[in-house]
C-alpha positions as CSV (number, residue, x, y, z in Angstrom):
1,X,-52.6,-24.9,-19.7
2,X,-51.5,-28.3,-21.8
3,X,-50.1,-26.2,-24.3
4,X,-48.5,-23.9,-22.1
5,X,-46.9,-26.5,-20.6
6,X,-45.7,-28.2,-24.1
7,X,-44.6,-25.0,-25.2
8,X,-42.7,-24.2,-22.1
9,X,-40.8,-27.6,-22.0
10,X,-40.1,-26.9,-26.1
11,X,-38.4,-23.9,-24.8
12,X,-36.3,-25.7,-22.2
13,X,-35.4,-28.5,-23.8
14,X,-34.2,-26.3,-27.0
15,X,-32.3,-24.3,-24.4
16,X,-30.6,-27.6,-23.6
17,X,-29.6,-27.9,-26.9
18,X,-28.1,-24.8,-27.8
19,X,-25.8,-25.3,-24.7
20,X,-24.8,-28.6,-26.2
21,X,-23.6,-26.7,-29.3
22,X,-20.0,-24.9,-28.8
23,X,-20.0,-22.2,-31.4
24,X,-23.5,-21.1,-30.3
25,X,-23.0,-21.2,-26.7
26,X,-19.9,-19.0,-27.5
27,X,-21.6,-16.2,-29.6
28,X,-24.2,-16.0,-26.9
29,X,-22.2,-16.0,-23.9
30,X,-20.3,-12.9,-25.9
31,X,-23.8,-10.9,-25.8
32,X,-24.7,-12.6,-22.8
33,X,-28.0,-13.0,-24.3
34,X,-29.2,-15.4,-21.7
35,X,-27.8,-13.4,-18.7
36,X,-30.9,-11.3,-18.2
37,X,-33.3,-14.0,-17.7
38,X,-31.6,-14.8,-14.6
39,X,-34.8,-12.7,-12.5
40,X,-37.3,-15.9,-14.0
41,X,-34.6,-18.3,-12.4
42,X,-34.0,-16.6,-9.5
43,X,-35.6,-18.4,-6.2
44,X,-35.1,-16.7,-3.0
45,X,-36.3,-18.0,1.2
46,X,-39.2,-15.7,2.4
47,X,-39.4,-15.3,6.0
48,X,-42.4,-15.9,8.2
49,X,-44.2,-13.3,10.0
50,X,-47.1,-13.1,12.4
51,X,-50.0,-12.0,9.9
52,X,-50.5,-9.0,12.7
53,X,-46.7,-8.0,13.0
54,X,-45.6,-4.6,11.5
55,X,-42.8,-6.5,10.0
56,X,-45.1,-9.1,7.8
57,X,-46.9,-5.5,6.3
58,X,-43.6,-4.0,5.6
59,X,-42.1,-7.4,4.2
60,X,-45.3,-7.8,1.8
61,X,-45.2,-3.8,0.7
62,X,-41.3,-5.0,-0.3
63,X,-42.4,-8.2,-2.2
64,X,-45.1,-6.5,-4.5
65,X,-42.5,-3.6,-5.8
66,X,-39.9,-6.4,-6.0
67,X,-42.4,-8.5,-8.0
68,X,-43.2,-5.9,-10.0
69,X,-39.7,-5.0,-11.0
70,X,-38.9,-8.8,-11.7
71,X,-41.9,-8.5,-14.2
72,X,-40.9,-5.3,-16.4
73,X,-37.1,-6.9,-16.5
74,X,-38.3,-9.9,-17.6
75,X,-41.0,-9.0,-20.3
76,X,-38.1,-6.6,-21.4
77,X,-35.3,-9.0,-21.5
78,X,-37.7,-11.8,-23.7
79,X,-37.9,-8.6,-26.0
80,X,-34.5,-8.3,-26.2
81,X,-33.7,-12.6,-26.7
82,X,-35.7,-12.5,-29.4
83,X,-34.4,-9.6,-31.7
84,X,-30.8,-10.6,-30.7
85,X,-31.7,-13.9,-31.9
86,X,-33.7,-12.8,-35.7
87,X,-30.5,-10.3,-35.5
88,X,-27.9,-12.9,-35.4
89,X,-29.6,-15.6,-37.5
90,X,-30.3,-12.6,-40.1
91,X,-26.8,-11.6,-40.3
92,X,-25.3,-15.4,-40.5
93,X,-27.1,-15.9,-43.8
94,X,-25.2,-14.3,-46.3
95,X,-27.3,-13.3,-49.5
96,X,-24.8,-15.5,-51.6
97,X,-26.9,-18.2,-49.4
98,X,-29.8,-18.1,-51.3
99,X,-27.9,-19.4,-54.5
100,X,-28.7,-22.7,-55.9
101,X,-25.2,-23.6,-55.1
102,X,-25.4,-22.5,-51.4
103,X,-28.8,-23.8,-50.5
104,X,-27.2,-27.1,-48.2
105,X,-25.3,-24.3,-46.0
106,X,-28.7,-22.0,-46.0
107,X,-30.7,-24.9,-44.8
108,X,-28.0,-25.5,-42.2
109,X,-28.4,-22.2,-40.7
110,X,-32.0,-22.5,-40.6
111,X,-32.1,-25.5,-38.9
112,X,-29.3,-23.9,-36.3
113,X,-31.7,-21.2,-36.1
114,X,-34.4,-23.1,-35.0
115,X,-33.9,-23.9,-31.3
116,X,-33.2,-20.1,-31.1
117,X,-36.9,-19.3,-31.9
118,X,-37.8,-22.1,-29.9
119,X,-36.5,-21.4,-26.8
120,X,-37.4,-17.4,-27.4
121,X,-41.1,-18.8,-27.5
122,X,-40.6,-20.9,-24.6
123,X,-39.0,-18.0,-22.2
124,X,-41.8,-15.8,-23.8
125,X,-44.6,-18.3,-22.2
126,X,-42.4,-18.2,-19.1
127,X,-42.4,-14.8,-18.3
128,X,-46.0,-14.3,-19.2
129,X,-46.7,-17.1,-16.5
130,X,-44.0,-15.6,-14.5
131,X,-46.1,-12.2,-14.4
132,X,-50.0,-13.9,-13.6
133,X,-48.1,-15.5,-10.7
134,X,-46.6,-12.2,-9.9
135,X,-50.4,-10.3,-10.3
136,X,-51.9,-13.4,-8.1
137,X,-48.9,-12.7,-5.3
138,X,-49.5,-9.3,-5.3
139,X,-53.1,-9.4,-4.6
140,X,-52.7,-12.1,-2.1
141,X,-50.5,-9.6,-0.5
142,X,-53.4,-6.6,-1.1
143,X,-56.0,-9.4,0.9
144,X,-53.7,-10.0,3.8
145,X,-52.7,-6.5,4.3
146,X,-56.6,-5.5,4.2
147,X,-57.3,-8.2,6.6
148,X,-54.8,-7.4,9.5
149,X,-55.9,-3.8,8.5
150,X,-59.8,-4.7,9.6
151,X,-59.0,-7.2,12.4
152,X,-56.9,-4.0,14.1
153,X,-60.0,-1.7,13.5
154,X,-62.2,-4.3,15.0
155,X,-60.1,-5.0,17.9
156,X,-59.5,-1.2,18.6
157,X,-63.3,-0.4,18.2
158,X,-65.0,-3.0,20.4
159,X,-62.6,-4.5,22.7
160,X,-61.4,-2.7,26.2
161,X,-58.2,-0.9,25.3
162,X,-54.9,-2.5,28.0
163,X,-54.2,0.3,30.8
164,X,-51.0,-0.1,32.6
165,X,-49.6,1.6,35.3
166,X,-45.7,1.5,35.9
167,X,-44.3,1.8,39.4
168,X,-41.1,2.3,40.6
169,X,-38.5,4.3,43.1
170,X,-36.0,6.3,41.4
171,X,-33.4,4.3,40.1
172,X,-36.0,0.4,40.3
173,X,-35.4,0.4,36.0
174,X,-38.4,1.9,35.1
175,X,-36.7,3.4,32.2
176,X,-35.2,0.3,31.1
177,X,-38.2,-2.1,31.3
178,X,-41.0,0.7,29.9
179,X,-39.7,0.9,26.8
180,X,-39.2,-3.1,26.7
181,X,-43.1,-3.7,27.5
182,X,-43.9,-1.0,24.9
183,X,-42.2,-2.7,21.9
184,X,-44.1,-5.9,23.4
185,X,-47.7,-4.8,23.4
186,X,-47.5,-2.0,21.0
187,X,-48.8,0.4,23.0
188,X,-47.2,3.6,24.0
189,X,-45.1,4.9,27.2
190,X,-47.3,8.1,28.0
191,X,-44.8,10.3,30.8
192,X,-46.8,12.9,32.3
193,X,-43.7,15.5,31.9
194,X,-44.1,15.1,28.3
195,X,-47.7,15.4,27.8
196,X,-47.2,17.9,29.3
197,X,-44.8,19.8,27.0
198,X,-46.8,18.6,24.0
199,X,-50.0,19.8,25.5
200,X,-49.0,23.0,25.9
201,X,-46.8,23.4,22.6
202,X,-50.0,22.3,20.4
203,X,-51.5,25.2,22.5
204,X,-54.7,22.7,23.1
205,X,-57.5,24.2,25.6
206,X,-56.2,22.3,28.9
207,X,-52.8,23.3,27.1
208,X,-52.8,26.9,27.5
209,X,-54.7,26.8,30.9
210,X,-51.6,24.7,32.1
211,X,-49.3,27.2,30.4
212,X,-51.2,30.2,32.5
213,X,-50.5,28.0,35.7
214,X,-47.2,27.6,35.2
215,X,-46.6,30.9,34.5
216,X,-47.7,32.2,37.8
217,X,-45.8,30.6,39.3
218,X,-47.8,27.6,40.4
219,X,-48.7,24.0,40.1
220,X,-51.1,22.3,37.8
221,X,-53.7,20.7,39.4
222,X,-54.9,17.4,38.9
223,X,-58.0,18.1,36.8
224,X,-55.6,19.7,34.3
225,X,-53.2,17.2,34.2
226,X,-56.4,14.5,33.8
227,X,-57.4,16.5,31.2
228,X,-54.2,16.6,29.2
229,X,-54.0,12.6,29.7
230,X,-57.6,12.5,28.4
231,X,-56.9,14.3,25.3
232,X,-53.6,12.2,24.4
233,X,-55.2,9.2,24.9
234,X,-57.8,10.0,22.2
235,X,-54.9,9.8,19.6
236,X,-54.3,6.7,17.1
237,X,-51.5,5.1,18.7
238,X,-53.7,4.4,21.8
239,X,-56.4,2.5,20.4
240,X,-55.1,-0.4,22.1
241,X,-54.2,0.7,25.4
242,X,-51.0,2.7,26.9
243,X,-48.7,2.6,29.6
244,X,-48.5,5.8,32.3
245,X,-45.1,6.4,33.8
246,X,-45.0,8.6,37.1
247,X,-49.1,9.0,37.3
248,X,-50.8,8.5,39.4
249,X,-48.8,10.0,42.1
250,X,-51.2,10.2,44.8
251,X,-54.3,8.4,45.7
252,X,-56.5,11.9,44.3
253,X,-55.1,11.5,41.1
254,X,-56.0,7.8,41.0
255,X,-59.4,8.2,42.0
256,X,-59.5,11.1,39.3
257,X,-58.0,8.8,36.4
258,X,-60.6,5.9,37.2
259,X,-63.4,8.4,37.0
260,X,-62.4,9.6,33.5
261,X,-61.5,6.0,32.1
262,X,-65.0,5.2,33.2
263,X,-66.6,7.5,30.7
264,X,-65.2,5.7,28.3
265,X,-66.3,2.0,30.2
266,X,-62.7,1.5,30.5
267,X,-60.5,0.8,33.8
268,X,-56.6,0.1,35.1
269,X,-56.3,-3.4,33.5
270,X,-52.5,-3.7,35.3
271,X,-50.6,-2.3,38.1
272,X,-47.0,-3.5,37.8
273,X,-44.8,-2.0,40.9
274,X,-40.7,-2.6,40.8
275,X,-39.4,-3.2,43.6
276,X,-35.8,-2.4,45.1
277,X,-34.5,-1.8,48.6
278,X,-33.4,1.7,49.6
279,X,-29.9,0.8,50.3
280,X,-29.5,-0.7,47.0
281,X,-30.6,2.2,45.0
282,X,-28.3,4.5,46.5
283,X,-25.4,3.3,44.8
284,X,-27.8,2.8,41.5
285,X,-28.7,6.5,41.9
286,X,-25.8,8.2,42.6
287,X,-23.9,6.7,39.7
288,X,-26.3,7.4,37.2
289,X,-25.3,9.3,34.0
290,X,-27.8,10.7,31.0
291,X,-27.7,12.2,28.0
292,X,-30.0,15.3,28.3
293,X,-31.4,15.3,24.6
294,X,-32.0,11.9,23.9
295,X,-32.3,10.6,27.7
296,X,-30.3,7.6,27.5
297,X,-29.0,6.5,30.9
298,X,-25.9,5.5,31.9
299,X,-24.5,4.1,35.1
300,X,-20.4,4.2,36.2
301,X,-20.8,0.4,37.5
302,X,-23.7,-1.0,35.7
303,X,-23.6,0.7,31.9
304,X,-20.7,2.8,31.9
305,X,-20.2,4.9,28.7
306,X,-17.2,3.8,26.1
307,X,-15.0,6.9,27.0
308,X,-15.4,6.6,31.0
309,X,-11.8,7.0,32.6
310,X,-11.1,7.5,36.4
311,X,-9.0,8.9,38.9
312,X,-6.5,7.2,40.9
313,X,-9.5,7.3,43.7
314,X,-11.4,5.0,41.2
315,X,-14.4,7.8,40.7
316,X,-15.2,8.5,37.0
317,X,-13.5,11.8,35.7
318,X,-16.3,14.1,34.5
319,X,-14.8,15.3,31.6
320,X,-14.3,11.7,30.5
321,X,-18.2,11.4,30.6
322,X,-19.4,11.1,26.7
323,X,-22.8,9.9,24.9
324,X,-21.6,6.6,22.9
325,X,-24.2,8.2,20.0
326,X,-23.0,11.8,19.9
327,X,-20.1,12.1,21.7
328,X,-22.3,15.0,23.8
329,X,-21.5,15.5,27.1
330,X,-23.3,13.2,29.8
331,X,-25.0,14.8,33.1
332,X,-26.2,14.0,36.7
333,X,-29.1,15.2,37.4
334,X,-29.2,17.4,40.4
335,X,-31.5,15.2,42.7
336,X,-29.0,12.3,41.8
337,X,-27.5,12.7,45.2
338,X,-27.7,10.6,48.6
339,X,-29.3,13.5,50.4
340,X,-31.8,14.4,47.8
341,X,-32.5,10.4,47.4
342,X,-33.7,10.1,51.0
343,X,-36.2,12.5,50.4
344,X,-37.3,11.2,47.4
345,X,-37.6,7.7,48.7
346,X,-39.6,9.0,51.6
347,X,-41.8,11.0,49.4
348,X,-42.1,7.5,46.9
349,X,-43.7,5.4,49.9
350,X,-45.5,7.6,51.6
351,X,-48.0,8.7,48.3
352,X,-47.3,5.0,46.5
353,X,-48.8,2.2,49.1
354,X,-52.1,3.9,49.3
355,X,-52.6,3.9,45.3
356,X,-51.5,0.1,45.5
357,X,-53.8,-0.2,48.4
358,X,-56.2,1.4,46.2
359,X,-56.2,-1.0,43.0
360,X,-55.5,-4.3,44.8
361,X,-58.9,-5.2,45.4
362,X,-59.7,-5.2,41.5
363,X,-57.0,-7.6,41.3
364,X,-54.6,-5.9,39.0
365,X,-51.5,-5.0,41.1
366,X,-48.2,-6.8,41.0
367,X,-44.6,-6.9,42.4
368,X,-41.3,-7.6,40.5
369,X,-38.6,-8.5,42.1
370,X,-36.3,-5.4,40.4
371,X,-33.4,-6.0,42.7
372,X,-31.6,-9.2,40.3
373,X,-30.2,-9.0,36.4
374,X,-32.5,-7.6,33.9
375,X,-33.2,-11.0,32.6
376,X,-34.6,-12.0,35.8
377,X,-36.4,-8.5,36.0
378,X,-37.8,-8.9,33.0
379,X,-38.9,-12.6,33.1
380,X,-40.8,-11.4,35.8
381,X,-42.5,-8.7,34.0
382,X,-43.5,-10.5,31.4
383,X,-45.0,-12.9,34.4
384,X,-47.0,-10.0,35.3
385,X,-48.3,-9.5,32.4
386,X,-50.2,-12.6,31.1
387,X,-53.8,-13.3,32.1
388,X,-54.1,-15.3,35.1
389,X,-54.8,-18.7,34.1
390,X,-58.5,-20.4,34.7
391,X,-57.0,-23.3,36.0
């Protein structure tokens, strides 16, 4: 290491003095011989990351290819110092140089040549340190990764997965706040609707009996939709827990969901409800916009789209109604109406209190205030979320 060291500081200090020297300096900032160490000098901030964040495993995947291209530029551009340098020193001695007359002016060019192969030696030793720092980094960054890697395993084998239940009239910002708590927890958003779909497109068993259903004409009944939830929730990205959006709708299908969490030793660990007055999401409702592929929502007083125009009346002109994405055509949907609402709303109540009723003896339930800024909304939710405190 003490020679390393010696032999490093050789090189820099001999670097120092061929910078001190015009006519080198000159020839070598015409080949730009030194330009292509700049990777060795190069120092750059590194961000911190939670050691269980998807962003620290994507930022240390980045680093190790980076390192590793540092490492082959480096090793390559020592190559390429040192021939330059034998090249130029070779081609400054003139065989008329090796005259007795000449000798002083050969000697003069060796000594000139000197720091050259000097500081050659000295990068050399710095890249080859360069690279074991490099190898050392890039299995500290293997460890870690494989660490995280077991801690998740561990943590989705043995400990009780997080089970949420998201409440919420038409119009309360379930759709806004979902998504939100998703990102949060890393769990996903599981909508019934699109189970559903997915069930029956992967033609799975309770799949294709909910296909045959549906094709007569009727309903699917609980056990199948139970079934299908069952099923999803066996996949990866549920390992941790997962958020159901519009199920339960009646007190039945609760009683049916606990039964099937429980052959699993699992239960509802939340039961967030958001909570708006009726008169207040009329007007939410019935200016509500969407954009049928994608589902983004939009609102004519709230989140109006970009190219929203109205009439002298002050009401939106449909044809004005764009997707700020695509430029698609936005839509009402056709329950998005005051009449339809009331019906809905009455429908919401009547199956919703008994499932609250239902789950607040474990504990779990709780109301947000849904009817103030999203900020407030989701300060609240975030309230809802923690684990009550021992004190």
């Amino acid at each position: 290491m003490f020679a390393m060291n010696s032999l490093r500081s050789s090189g820099l200090a001999s670097l120092k003095t061929i910078e001190s020297s015009s006519s080198v300096r000159q020839s070598l900032h015409k080949s730009n011989s030194f330009g292509c160490f700049s990777p060795i000098f190069r120092s750059a901030r590194q961000p911190t990351f939670s050691s269980n964040s998807s962003s620290h495993k994507k930022f240390l995947s980045t680093k190790a290819s980076s390192l590793q291209t540092t490492t082959t530029t480096t090793t390559t551009s020592t190559t390429m110092f040192a021939s330059l340098t034998a090249r130029r020193v070779a081609t400054r001695i003139p065989k008329s140089a090796f005259s007795s007359a000449a000798k002083p002016a050969a000697e003069q060019q060796r000594r000139m040549a000197v720091p050259l192969f000097a500081a050659a030696a000295g990068l050399t030793v710095m890249a080859v340190a360069s690279q074991q720092q490099n190898k050392k980094t890039q299995n500290d960054g293997a460890v870690s990764t494989a660490s995280v890697k077991e801690v998740e395993a561990k943590f989705g084998k043995y400990w009780p997965r997080n089970i949420l239940i998201l409440f919420g009239p038409p119009g309360a910002g379930k759709g806004t706040h979902g998504p939100k708590i998703e990102d949060m927890l890393g769990v996903p958003q599981l909508s019934t609707g699109d189970m559903l779909r997915a069930a029956v497109s992967a033609q799975s068993e309770v799949g294709k009996q909910a296909q045959a259903v549906m094709k007569a004409g009727g309903l699917v009944s609980d056990d199948i939709v139970v079934g299908i939830i069952k099923d999803r929730i066996q996949e990866p990205d549920c390992q941790f827990g997962f958020i159901l959006d519009g199920f339960p709708r009646t007190l039945k299908q609760a009683k049916a969901l606990d039964v099937m969490l429980s052959q699993e030793g699992a239960v509802v660990t939340k039961v967030i409800e958001l909570q708006v007055p009726d008169e207040v999401l009329e007007e939410r409702i019935c200016g509500r916009w969407i954009h049928k592929k994608s589902g983004r929502s939009y609102h004519v007083k709230y989140a109006p789209p970009k190219s929203m125009k109205k009439d002298a009346a002050g009401a939106p002109i449909v044809a004005s109604m764009k997707d700020d994405v695509t430029g698609d055509d936005l839509m009402q949907r056709g329950d998005d109406t005051a009449s339809a609402l009331v019906k809905r709303l009455n429908g919401y109540h009547g199956e919703t209190v008994p499932i609250l009723d239902h789950y607040k003896p474990h504990g779990v339930v709780r109301a947000v205030n849904a009817n103030q800024g999203m900020d407030g909304v989701w300060g609240e939710v975030l309230k809802s979320l923690e684990r009550p405190s021992s004190a």
